[in-house]
C-alpha positions as CSV (number, residue, x, y, z in Angstrom):
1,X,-35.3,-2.1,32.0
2,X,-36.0,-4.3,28.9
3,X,-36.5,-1.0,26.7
4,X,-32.5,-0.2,27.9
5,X,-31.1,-3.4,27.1
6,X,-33.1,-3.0,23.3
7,X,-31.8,0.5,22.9
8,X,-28.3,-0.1,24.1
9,X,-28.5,-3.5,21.4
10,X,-29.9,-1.2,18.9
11,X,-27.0,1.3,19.3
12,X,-24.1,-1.1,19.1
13,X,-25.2,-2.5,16.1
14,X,-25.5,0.6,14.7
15,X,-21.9,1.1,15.9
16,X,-20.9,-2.0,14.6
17,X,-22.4,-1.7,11.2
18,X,-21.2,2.2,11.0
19,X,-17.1,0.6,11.8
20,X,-17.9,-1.7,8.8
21,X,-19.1,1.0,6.5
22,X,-16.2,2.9,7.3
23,X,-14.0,-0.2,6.6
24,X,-15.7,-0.7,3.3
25,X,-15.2,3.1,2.3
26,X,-11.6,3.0,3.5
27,X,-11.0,-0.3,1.1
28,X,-12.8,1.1,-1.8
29,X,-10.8,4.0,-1.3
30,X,-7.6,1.8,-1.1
31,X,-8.5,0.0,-3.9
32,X,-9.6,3.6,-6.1
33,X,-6.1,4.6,-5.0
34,X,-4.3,1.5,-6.3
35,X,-6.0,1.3,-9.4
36,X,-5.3,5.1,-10.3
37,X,-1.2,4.6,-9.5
38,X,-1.1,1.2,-11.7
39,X,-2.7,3.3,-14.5
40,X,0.0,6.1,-14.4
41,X,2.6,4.0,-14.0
42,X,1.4,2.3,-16.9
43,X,1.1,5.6,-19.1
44,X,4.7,6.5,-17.7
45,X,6.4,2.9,-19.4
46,X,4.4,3.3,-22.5
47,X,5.4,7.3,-22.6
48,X,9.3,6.0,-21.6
49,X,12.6,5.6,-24.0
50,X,11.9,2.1,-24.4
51,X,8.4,2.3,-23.8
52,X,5.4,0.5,-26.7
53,X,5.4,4.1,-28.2
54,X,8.7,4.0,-29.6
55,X,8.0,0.9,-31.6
56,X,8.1,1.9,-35.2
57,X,9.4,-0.8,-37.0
58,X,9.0,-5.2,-37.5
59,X,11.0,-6.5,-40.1
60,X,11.0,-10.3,-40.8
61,X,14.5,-11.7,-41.5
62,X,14.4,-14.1,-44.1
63,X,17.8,-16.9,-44.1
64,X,20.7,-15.1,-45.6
65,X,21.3,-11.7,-45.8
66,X,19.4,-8.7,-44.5
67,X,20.5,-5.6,-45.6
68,X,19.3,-2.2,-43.6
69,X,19.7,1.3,-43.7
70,X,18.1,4.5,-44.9
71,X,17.5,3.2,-48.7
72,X,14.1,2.1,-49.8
73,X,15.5,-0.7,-51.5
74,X,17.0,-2.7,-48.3
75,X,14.9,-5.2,-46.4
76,X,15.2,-3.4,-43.4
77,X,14.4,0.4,-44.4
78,X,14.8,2.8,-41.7
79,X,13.4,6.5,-41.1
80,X,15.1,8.7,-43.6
81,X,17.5,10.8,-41.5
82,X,18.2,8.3,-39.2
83,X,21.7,7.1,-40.5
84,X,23.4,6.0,-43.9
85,X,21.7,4.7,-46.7
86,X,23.2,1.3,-46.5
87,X,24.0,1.1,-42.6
88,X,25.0,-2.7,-42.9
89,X,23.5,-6.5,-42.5
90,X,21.9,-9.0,-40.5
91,X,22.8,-12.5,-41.3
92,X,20.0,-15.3,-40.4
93,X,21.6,-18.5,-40.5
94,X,19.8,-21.7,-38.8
95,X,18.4,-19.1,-36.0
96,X,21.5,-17.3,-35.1
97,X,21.8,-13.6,-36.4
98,X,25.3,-11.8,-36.8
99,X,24.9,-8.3,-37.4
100,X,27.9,-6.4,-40.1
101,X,28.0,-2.9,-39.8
102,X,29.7,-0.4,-42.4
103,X,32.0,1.9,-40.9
104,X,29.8,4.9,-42.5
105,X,27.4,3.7,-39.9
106,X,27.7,4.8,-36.1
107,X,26.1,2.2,-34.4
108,X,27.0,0.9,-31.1
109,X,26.3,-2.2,-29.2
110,X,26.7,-1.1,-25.1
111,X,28.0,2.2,-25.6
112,X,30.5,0.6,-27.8
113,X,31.3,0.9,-31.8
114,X,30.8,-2.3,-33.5
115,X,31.7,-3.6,-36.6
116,X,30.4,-7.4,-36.4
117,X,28.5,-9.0,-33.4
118,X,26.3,-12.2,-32.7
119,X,22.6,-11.0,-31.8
120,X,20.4,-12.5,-29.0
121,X,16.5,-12.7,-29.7
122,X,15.1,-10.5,-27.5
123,X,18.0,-9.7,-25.2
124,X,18.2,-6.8,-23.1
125,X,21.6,-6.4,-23.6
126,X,22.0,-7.0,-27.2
127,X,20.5,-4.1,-28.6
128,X,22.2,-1.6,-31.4
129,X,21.7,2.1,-30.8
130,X,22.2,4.1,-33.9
131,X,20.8,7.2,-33.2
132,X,17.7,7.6,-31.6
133,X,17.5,4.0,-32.7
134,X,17.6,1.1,-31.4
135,X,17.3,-2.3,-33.0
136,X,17.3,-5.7,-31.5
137,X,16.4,-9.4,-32.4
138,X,12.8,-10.8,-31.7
139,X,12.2,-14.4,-31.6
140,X,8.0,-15.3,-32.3
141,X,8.0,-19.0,-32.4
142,X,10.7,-20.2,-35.0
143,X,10.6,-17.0,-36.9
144,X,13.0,-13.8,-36.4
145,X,13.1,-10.1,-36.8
146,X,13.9,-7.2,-35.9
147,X,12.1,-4.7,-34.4
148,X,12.9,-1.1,-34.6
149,X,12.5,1.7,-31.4
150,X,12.1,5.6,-31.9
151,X,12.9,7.8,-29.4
152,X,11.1,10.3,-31.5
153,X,8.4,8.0,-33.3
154,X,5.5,10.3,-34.2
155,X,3.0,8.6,-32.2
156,X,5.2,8.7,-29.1
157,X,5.0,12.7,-29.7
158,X,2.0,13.0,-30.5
159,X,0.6,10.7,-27.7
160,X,-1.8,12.6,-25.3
161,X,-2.4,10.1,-22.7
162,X,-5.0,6.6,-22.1
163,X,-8.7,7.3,-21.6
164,X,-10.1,5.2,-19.0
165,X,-14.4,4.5,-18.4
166,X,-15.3,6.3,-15.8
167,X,-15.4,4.6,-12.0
């Protein structure tokens, strides 16, 4: 009767420690799972419209005026066929930046033509599309710029996906 009660003790803890290898798998697998979606939805905002892949551009505004467009003399000197060669200015006066575009230019601010228009640092609103452009304000401590996104920045095209270490 004793040799029951040991084998019947030695079986449920065998059952017991089997439903908590099982548990463990079934975590791990949970957990594999989990991982494996945050890393493709991390390759899908990089790979998006407004993903770190279009990035192509950090100009520092200096006080005054900060003239951009497609000629390699203005402070702010965009991709080549991206728009006129003097596209307009960004005035940077005690932190607050008013953009002035020329009417050559074709830049909108929310689907809309502008011709003159207080800027935001960092604002997901106030952002100028000219183009596959688009250029916004970017506060970094007291300083200012303005950063510049691609829709077809050569690195987003020629991006072929993250490689991860192996599990």
């Amino acid at each position: 009767m004793k040799l029951r009660g040991t084998v019947r003790g030695a079986v449920m803890l065998c059952a017991v420690l089997g439903a908590f290898s099982w548990l463990a798998r079934a975590g791990e697998l949970t957990y594999r799972a989990s991982v494996e979606k945050w890393r493709q939805d991390y390759e899908a905002s990089l790979k998006s419209d407004d993903g770190w892949l279009t990035v192509s551009g950090l100009f520092w505004l200096h006080e005054g005026e900060n003239r951009f467009g497609t000629d390699p003399l203005n402070d702010i000197v965009l991709p080549a066929t991206s728009g006129p060669p003097d596209a307009g200015s960004f005035l940077l006066h005690s932190g607050k930046t008013v953009v002035h575009v020329n009417r050559s230019a074709k830049i909108t601010l929310n689907g809309k033509p502008i011709e003159s228009a207080e800027l935001h640092p960092d604002s997901t609103t106030d952002r100028l599309h000219l183009g596959d452009l688009t250029l916004y304000v970017h506060a970094s401590g007291q300083r200012y710029s303005i950063r510049v996104k691609d829709k077809n920045s050569k690195i987003r095209k020629d991006f072929t996906g993250l490689h991860w270490f192996p599990d």
